[in-house]
C-alpha angles and dihedrals in degrees: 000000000000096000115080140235095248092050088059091053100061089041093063094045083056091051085048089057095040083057093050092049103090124233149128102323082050096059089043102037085049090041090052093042093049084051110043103001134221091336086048097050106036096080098051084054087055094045088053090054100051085047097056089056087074105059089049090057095034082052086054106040086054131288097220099054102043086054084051101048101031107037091118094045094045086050093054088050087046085058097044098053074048100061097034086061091049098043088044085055110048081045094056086046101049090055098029088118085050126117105267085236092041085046102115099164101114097358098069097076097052143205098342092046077058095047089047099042084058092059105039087049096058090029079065112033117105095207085065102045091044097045083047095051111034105024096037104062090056092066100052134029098246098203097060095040111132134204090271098047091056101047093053082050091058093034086063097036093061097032107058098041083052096050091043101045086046086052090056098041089053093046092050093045088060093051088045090071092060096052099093108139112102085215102054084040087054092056099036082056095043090047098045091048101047089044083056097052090050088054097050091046095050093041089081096052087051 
């Protein structure tokens, strides 16, 4: 390995405030946790994490000609994280008066529309692919990176983003249980959908 502890180190303190900066995978990781709860929440936090392994390895292999050779690819992602966030708020909308366990908005699909939803949140958030792209390469040097160097790269960046999303959707979950009242639900539900639907309108002009 070329890169050094210490470098690792930083690295993951910059993953742990990327986490803590909120963003899209917070509003849908808290929308599906009010909803569903923990159950509901912990797939979308393993579908973010297997979607953060890919910005690390597209950084290395060369920024430049993976823009060149997959723009179309990278735009229909872009859409479909559009499209997941808009779906996922007028959802959340339509049943916000609903009951928090009768609340199938983003529960009814299950563990893989969770999964799904993960990857599609941080395939399509502009904080990650920015912090990837731009902030990344000035912790390593990228052309001398080895086999080992990349894989502790990608071993960080899924890791802190899933311990930190699994913290949060076991905080809010716990929060969730106190929230009884039909009319606080009702806002909580209203709030987090609109706040969905922002997100997927403004993913196609980032």
């Amino acid at each position: 390995m070329t890169v050094s502890a210490w470098d690792l180190t930083l690295y993951a303190g910059a993953l742990l405030v990327l986490f803590l900066t909120p963003g899209p995978v917070w509003l849908a990781l808290v929308a599906r946790s009010v909803s569903g709860g923990f159950p509901a929440a912990w797939p979308l936090a393993v579908g973010v994490a297997v979607g953060d392994i890919l910005w690390p390895l597209i950084a290395v292999a060369g920024m430049s000609w993976v823009v060149s050779e997959f723009t179309g690819l990278m735009s229909l992602l872009r859409w479909v994280a559009c499209l997941m966030f808009l779906g996922m708020g007028y959802l959340l909308i339509r049943h916000a008066g609903a009951a928090v366990e009768e609340n199938r908005a983003l529960t009814r699909p299950g563990v893989w529309a969770g999964f799904m939803a993960g990857i599609a949140a941080i395939l399509g958030n502009p904080k990650a692919i920015l912090f990837y792209m731009g902030v990344l390469p000035g912790f390593f040097d990228l052309s001398a990176t080895t086999a080992g160097d990349v894989a502790a790269i990608v071993v960080l960046s899924f890791l802190i983003p899933l311990l930190g999303n699994l913290a949060l959707a076991g905080m809010v979950h716990r929060v969730r249980r106190a929230v009884t009242s039909p009319r606080i639900r009702r806002r909580i539900n209203l709030v987090s959908g609109a706040l969905l639907i922002c997100v997927g309108l403004v993913i196609p002009f980032t």
